[in-house]
N, C-alpha and C positions, 0 to 999 in steps of 0.2 A: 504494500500500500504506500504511494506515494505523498508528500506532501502538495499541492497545487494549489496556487495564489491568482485569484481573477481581482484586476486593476480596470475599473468599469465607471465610469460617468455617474453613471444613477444605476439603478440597482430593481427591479421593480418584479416582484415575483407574481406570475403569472401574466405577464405581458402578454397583447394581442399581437404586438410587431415590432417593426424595425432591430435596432441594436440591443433593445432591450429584451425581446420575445428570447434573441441570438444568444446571448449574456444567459438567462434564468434556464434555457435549455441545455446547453453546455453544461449549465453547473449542476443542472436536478442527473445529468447522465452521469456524469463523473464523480458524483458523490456516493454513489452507488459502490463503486470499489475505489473510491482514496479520500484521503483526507482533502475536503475541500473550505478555505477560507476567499470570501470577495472583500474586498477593498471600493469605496464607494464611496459618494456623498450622501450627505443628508435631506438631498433634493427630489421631489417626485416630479416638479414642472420643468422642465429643460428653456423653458421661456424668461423666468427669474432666478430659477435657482433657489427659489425660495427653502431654506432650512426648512423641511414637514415632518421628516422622520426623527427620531431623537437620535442626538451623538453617540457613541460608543458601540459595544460586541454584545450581540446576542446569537444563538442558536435556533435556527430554522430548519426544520426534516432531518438532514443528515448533515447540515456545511452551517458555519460558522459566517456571522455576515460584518464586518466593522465598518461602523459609517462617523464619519467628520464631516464638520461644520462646512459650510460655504462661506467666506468670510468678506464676499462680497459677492450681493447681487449683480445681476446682471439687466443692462441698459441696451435697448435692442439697437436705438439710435444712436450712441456714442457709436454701439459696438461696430454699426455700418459705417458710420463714419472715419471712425480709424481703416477698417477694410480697404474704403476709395479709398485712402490717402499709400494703404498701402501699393495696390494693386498701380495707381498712379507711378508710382516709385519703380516700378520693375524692379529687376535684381541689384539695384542700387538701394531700396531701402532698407533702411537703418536696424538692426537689431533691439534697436530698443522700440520701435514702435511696431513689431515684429509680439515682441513680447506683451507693449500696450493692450492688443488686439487677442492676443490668446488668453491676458488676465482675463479681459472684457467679456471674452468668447466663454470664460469659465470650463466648469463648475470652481472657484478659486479655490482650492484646499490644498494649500503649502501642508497643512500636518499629513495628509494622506501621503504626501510624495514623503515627507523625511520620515515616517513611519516608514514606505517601503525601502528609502536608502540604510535606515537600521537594520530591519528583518530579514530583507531579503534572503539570507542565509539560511532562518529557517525552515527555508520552500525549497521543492525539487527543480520546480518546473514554473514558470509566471507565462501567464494568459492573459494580454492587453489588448480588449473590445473596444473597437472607435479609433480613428484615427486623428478627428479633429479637434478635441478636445484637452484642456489643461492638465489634466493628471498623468495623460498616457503622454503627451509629445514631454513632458516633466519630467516622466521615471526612466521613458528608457537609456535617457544617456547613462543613468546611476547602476544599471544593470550589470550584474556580473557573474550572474547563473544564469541558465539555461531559460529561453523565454520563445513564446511562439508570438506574432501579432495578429488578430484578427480584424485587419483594418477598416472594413466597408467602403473600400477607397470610390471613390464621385467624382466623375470629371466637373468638376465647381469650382468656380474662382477662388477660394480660400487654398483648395488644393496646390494653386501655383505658386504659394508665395515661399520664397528660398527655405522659411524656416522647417517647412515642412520636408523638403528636399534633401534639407541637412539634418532630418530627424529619423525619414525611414530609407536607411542603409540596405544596399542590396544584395548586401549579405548576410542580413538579418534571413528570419526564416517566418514566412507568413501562411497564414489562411485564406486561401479566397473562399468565394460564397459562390462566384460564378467563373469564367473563361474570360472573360468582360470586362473585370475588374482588374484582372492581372494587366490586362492590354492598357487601360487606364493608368494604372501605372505607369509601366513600361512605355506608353507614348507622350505622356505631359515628362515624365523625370528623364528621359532618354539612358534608358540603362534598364539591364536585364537579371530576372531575381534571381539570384542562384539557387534558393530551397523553397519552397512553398506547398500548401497541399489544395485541395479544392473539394469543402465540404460541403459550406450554405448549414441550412437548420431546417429541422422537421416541417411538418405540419398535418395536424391530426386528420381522418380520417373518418368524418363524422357524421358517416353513411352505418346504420338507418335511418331513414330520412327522418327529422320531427314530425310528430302528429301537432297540427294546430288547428283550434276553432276560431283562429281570427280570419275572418274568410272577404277582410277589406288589402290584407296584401296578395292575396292570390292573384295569380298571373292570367290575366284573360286572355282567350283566344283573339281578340280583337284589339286587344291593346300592346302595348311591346315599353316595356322597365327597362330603362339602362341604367345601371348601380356603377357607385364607388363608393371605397371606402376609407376611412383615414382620417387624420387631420388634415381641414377647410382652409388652405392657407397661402397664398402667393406665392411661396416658395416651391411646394407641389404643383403649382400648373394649373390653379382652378380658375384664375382669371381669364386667359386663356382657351381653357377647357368653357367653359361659360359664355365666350363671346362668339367661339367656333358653334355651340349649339344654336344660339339664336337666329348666325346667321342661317345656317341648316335648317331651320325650323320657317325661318323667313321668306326661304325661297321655294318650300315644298309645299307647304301649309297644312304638314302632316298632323293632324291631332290626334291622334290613336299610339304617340310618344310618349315620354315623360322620361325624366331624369332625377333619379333620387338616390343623394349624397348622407349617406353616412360619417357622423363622426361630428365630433366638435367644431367650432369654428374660430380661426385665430385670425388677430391684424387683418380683418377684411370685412368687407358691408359682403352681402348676400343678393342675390335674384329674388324681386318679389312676385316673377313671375309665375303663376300657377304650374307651368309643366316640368318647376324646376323644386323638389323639395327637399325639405331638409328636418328630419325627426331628429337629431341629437344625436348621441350617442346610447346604443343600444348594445345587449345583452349577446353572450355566444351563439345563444340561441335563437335570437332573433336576427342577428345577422345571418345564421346559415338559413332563413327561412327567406329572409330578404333574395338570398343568392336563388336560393332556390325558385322563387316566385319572379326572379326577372330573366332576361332573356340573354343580354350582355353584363360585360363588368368593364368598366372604362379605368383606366389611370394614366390622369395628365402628368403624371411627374417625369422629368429630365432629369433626375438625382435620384438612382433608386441602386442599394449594390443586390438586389435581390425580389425583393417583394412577394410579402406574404399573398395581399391580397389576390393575387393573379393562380395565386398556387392554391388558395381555400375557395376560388372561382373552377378552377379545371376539379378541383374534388366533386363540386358539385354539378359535371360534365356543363360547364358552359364556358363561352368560347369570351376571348378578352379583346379590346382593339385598346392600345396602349401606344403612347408617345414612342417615338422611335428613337428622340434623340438618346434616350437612354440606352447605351446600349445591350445593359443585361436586361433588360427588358425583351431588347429588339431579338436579343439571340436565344430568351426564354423560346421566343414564339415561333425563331425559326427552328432549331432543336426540333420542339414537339408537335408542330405544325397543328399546334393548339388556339391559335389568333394571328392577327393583322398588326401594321402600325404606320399609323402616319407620322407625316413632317411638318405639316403646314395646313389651313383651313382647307384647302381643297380635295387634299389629302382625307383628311377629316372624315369630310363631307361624303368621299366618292367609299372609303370603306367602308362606312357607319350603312351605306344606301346597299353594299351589296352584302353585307352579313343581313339586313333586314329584309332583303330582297331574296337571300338565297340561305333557306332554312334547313333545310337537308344537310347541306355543305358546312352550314353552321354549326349545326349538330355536331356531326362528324368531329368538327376542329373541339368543342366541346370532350368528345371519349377522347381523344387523341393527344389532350391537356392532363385528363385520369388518369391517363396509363403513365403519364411524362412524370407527374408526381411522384404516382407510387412505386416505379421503378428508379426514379433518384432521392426522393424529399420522402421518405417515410421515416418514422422515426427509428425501426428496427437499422435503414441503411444508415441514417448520419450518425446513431449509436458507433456501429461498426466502423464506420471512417472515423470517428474522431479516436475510441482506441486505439484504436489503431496509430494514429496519428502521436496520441500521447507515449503508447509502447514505444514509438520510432525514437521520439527525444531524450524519452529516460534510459534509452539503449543501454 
């Protein structure tokens, strides 16, 4: 039994996604046969950083969890502001405003890092989730045992700026999530990783279908539900996404559409137009009912190193039309010839017309998404790849 140390932003057990779903999955598998401790902030919002949980070690299932303060929130507007000024700067700007922008970026917990430059030693093995953020671009120069990174590298501007260049060494040894991601990489930093593995994270499998008596989300024959899901937020691509539907809807005068957004909504006004709605954030269970009961699954995001959503959409056999610019998106969909993806409103428009227009075919990409899951993304295979993975470094 190994010692194993996860160095994680925020920490959120039972996550529906992103890096955090990636994080709580990792750690519920590996704690199973080794000692596992996470390193973490006090934060559940990643918007302020706001300290929610209490500081210090407690004991959750099997791993050990320590969580430290944030010692400054987080301003979203400084935080952009410093950004331009970096990104203005090219590889001329300064190291200190370098660092400005990562304080800013947070979560700020100096004791999380000098906690891990003391202990380090009593770990086999360190597991650093996230690549953007202050704890992880903090610890690893201090590192001096053995460490995998699981970066969720983004082709995003924050990505380009020197600091980060000169924080993930290519001879470090990483995790990708996708084929996508390494390429990300490898094309903004110009340099090729010498170790890496390619795992991504589960997603459950949560076929038999619900029985429900709410018989106002059922899917009519005559009308057609396009879902997303996720946090509501500019940064995702919902503005965007939003202005490409109206025109769509403007030029067809389809009314037997609608579009309905799951999940919170951040830093944005909303559509008050009726075919466009928006219930909140909802339950497991009601989201696989939502999936079930619509016809497509949309995601506008351009910054994705994975995405759950598309993967708990193909479980529930239906088919995805998803932004292209992403590219692990774009190669989810060519892979499992599970969905589409555009580039532009036109794009948009002319896919959206022929998955609605051509339902058979849709279907099809829908099974073809199931089988893509459950032959890579089940939890028994990312079990198996990440032992695997860990056997490899504690060789």
């Amino acid at each position: 039994m190994a010692k194993i140390l996860f160095i994680t932003p925020r920490f959120l057990q039972n996550a529906s996604g992103g890096a955090e779903k990636l994080a709580s999955d990792y750690v519920d598998i590996l704690s199973e046969t080794h000692e596992v401790t996470v390193c973490t902030s006090a934060a559940k919002n990643y918007v302020t950083w706001k300290n929610e949980f209490n500081p210090g070690q407690i004991e959750e299932n099997n791993y050990k969890i320590i969580r430290f303060p944030v010692e400054r929130s987080r301003n979203i507007n400084k935080m952009n502001s410093i950004l331009d000024r970096c990104l203005k700067a090219g590889d001329s700007v300064s190291m200190k405003d370098q660092m400005s922008f990562l304080i800013e970026q947070g979560p700020f917990c100096p004791k999380l890092v000098e906690y891990v430059s003391k202990h380090q030693f009593e770990y086999d093995l360190i597991i650093l989730v996230g690549y953007l953020y202050y704890p992880v671009v903090l610890s690893i120069p201090l590192l001096k045992v053995p460490f995998v990174i699981v970066p969720t590298f983004h082709d995003e501007p924050p990505f380009r700026l020197p600091i980060y260049r000169q924080t993930y060494l290519s001879h470090y040894i990483y995790s990708f999530n996708a084929p996508e991601e390494l390429e990300v990489y490898e094309s903004i930093h110009h340099q090729k990783v010498n170790r890496y593995f390619l795992i991504g994270t589960y997603v459950d499998d949560l076929n038999p279908k619900f029985e429900t008596s709410n018989s106002d989300i059922v899917q009519s024959e005559k009308t057609f539900q396009l879902l997303t899901i996720g946090r509501i937020e500019p940064a995702k691509g919902y503005p965007t996404l939003f202005e490409n539907f109206h025109q769509w809807k403007q030029s067809n005068h389809r009314s037997d559409v609608t579009l309905k957004c799951l999940g919170s909504v951040f830093s944005m006004d909303v559509s008050k137009e009726k075919e466009i709605l928006f219930p909140g954030f909802v339950s497991e269970e009601e989201k696989v009912l939502e999936i079930q009961n619509s016809y497509l699954l949309l995601n506008p995001s351009a910054y994705e190193s994975f995405s759950i959503s598309i993967m708990e959409s193909w479980l529930q056999e239906k088919p995805v039309l998803v932004n292209g610019m992403s590219s692990v998106m774009k190669g989810h969909c060519i892979r499992s010839q599970g969905g589409l993806y555009y580039s532009d409103s036109i794009s948009f428009q002319r896919m959206l017309e022929y998955l609605l227009e051509n339902k058979t075919i849709a279907e099809r990409m829908g099974k073809n998404g199931r089988k893509y899951v459950l032959s890579n993304f089940s939890k028994d295979v990312i079990k198996t790849k990440l032992n695997q993975m860990v056997n490899t470094l504690l060789g």
